[in-house]
N, C-alpha and C positions, 0 to 999 in steps of 0.2 A: 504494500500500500504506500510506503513511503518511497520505493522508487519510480514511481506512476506518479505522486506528487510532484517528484522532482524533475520528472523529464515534464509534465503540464507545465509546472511555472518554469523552466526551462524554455517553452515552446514560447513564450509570451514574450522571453525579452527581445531587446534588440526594439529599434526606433526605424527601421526600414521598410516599413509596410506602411509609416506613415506618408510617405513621399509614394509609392505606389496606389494611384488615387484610378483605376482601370476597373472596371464592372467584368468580371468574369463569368458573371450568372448571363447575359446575353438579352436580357429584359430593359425595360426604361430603367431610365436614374430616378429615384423616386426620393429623391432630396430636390431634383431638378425642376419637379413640376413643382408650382406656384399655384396651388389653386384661386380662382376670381371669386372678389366677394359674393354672397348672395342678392340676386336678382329682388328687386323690390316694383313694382306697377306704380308709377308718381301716378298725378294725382289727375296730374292735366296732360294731354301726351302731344299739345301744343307748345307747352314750355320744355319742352327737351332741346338740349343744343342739337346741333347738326351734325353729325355723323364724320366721324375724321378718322380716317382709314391711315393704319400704322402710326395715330396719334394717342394721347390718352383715351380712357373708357372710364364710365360710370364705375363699373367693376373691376379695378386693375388696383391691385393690392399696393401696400408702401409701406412692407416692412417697416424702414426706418423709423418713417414718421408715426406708425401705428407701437415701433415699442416704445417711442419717448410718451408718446402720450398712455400706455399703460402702466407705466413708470411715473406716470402724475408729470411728465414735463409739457413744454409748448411745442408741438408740433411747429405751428408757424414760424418760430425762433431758427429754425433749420434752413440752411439754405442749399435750395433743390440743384443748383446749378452756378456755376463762377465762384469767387472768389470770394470770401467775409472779409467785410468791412475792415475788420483788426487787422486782415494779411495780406493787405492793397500795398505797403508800405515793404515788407518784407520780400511779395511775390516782384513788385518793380524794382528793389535792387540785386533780385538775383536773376531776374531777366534781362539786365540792363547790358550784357552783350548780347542780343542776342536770343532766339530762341527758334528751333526748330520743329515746325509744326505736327512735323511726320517722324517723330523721332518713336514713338511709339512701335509704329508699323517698321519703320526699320530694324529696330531691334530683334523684332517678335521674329523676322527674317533671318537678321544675322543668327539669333540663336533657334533657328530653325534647319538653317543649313550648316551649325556646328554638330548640334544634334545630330545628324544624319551621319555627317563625317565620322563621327563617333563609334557610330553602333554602325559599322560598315558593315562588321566581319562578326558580331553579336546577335543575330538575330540564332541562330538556335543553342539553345543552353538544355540542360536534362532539369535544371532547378530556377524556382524563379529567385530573381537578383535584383538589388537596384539600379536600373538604369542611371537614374537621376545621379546616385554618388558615383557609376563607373564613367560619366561623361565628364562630368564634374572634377575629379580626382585632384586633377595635376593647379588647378583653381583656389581649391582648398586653401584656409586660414588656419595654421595651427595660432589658435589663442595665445597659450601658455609660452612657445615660442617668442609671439609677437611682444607679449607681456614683460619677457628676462629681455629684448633685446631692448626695448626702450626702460628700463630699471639699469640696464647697464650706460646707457646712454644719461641719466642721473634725469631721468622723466619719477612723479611721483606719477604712478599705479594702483587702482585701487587694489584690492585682496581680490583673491578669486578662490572658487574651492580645490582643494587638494588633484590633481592631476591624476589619470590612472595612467600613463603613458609608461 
């Protein structure tokens, strides 16, 4: 009984299954669907807006604004879109050479066709692996390194916890 225990929490560790985010079961993603609110008949079906195809709906959920407000805060205080007031001053001096519209989409590119280059020669394995950490590899930040080299360099560091390296 106790070696059954140990090879179960054995089976658990490890944090690489977190980063493997793949449905294997071959069904919808059922975190992905958003269900619409419930349908309600107003009152007058003259005062309905007009119909805005690929715009909002009556029934189109808002997360966000529906937890602040279950959470007793102001919805309204949120802002749906650009920039708050406080971080006008902050977002223009870091914009201020400059900024790249498509920097977004370029990215997703660049590390789409690193990806690839990566798992050239990986596509069949007998075990599943993490991709994510075998592309990634050579990228990698050793912490505790980076930490003793600026402690060496007379930078103050805060503590960090004990190392298993």
């Amino acid at each position: 009984m106790i070696i059954v225990a140990c090879f179960g929490l054995a089976a658990c560790s490890g944090d690489t299954r977190l980063r493997d985010l793949r449905s294997f079961t071959g069904g919808p993603d059922e975190f992905g669907i958003l269900p619409g609110k419930e349908l309600q008949q107003p009152k007058d079906y003259t005062s309905l807006p007009a119909p805005t195809p690929g715009g909002a709906n009556l029934t189109d959920q808002y997360p966000l604004q529906d937890a602040v407000a279950a959470l007793g805060g102001k919805p309204s205080r949120l802002v749906p879109s650009g920039v708050p007031s406080t971080e006008v001053a902050l977002v223009n001096h870091v914009s201020r050479n400059g900024v790249t519209p498509s920097i977004r989409a370029d990215l997703a590119a660049e590390d789409e066709k690193f990806r690839k280059s990566q798992s050239r020669f990986t596509k069949i394995r007998l075990i599943r692996i993490d991709r994510y950490e075998q592309a990634y590899r050579k990228q990698r930040l050793d912490a505790y390194a980076e930490a003793d080299r600026w402690r060496a360099a007379g930078a103050n560091v805060p503590s960090a916890p004990p190392s298993n390296r």
